[in-house]
C-alpha positions in Angstrom: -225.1 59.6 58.2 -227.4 57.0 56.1 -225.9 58.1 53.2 -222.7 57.9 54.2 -223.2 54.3 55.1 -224.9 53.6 52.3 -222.2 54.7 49.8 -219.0 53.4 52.0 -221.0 49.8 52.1 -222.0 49.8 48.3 -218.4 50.9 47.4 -217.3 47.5 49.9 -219.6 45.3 48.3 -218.0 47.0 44.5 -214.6 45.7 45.4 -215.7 42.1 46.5 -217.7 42.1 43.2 -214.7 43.0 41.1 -212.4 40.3 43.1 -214.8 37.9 42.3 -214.3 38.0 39.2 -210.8 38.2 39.1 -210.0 41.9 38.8 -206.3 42.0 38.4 -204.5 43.8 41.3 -201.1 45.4 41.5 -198.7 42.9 43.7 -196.6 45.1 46.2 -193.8 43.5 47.7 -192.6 45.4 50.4 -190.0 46.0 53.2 -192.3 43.7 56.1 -192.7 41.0 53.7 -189.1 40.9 52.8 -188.1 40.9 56.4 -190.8 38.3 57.3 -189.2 35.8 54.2 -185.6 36.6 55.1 -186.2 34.9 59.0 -188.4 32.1 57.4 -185.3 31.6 55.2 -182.5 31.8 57.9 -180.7 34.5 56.4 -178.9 34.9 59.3 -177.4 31.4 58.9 -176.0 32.5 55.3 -172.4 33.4 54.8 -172.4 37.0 53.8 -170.8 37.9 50.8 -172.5 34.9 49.2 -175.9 36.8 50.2 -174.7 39.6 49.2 -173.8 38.7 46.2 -177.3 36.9 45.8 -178.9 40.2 46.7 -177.4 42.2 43.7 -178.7 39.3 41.2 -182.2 39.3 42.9 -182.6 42.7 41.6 -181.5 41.4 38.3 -183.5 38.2 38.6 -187.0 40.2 38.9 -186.1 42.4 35.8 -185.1 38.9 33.6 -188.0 37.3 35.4 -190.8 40.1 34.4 -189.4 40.5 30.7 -189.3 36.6 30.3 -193.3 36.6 30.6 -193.9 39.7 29.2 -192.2 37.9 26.0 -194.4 34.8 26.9 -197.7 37.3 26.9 -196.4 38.8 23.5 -195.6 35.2 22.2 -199.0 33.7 23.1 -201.3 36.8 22.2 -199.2 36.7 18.2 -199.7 32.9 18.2 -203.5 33.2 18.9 -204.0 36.4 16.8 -202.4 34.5 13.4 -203.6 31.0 14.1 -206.8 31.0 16.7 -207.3 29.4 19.6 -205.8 26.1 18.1 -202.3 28.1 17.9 -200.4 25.2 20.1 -200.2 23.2 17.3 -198.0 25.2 15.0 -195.4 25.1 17.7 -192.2 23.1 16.6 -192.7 19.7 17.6 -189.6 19.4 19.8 -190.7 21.7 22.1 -194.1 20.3 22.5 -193.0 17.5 23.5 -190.4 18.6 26.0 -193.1 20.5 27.6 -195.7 17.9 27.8 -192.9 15.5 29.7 -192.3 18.8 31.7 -196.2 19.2 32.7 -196.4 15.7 33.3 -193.3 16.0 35.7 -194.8 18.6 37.3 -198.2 16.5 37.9 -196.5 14.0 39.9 -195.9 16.3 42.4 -198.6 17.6 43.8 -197.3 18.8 46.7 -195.5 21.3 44.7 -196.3 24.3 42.7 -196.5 24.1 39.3 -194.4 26.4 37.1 -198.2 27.9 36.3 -201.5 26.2 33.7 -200.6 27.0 30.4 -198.2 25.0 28.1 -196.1 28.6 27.8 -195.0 28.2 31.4 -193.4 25.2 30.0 -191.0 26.3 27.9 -187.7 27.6 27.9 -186.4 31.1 27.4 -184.7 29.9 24.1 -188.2 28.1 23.3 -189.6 31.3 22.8 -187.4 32.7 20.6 -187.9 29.1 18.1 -191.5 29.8 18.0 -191.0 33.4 16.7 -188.4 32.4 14.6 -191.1 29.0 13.1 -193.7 31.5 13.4 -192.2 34.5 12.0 -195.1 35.8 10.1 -196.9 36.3 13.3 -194.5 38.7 14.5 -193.2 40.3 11.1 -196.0 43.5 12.2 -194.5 43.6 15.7 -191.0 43.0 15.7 -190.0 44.0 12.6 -187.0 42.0 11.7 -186.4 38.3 12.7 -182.5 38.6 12.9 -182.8 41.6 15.5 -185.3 39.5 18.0 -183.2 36.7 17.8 -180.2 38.6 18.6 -182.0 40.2 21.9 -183.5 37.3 23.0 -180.7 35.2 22.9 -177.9 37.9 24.4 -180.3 38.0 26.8 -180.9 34.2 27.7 -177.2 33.9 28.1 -177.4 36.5 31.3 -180.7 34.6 32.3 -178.8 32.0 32.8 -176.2 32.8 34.6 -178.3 34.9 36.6 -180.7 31.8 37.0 -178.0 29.5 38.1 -176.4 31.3 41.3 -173.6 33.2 38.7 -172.4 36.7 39.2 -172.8 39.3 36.6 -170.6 41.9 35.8 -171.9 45.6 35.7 -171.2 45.8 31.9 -173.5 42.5 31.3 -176.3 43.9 33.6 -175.9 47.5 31.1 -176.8 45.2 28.5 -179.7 43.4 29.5 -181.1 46.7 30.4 -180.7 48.2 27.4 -181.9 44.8 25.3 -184.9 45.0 27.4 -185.8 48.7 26.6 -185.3 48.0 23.4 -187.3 45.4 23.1 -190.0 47.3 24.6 -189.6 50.2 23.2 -190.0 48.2 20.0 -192.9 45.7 21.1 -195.0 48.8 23.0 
């Protein structure tokens, strides 16, 4: 029975090590959570075809949401693998300003979340696609061809948008940004 305790208490003390130092963990959202927000959020108060409609673009939203930084991940890991640690500087000037006034927005409010800690956070969707396109031979190995990652990342900031901004999309539109974003994957690894 020692050696039971022994090894249940040293595999306790192995997973507070590794959250210590910020082991990454898989987020669940589940059905309990979801239920707990939606009475938080007076759901009940909402007119119903509105939250319906929401509903159907929530689904939508996470997929736009998760490619959106997975493009910010790719962006930022090209940008430091061509031009080091030092890699904000090449980015056009335009949008480093915009997203300094945007961090320094964000400051005054301290009450509030921040959109997150690096400058990336602080650009838009179409920013991303610039600093490929400024950047291109940082991406040449991964993407391929400029013309074709512009053309994806901008059909697909047009849906963001809408999506973004309370609009409905139509099934044919929602196809699309699917397929864009297995593409782009598929292409990316």
């Amino acid at each position: 029975m020692d050696n039971l305790y022994s090894f249940v208490y040293r595999g306790v003390l192995a997973e507070e090590a590794l959250d210590r130092v910020g082991r990454n963990r898989h987020k669940h959202f589940g059905a309990e959570e979801s239920r707990e927000l939606q009475k938080t959020l007076s759901y009940e108060l909402l007119e119903a075809e509105a939250l319906a409609d929401a509903q159907r673009m929530s689904t939508v939203y996470a997929a736009i949401h998760a490619f959106e930084n997975m493009v910010r991940d790719l962006v930022a890991k090209a940008m430091v693998d061509h031009h080091g640690e030092d890699w904000w500087s090449k980015v056009p000037d335009r949008i480093r300003k915009s997203v300094t006034t945007r961090m320094s927005e964000d400051a005054k409010f301290r009450w509030h979340g921040a959109r997150g800690t690096s400058e990336m956070n602080y650009c838009d969707f179409g920013d991303l696609s610039s600093i490929i396109v400024t950047s291109w031979p940082a991406f040449e190995d991964v993407l391929s061809n400029m013309e074709w990652a512009k053309a994806i990342l901008s059909t697909l900031e047009k849906s963001r948008n809408t999506t973004m901004h309370g609009g409905v999309l139509a099934k044919e539109d929602v196809e699309r940004i699917g397929m864009n974003i297995r593409d782009w994957i598929r292409q990316t690894g």
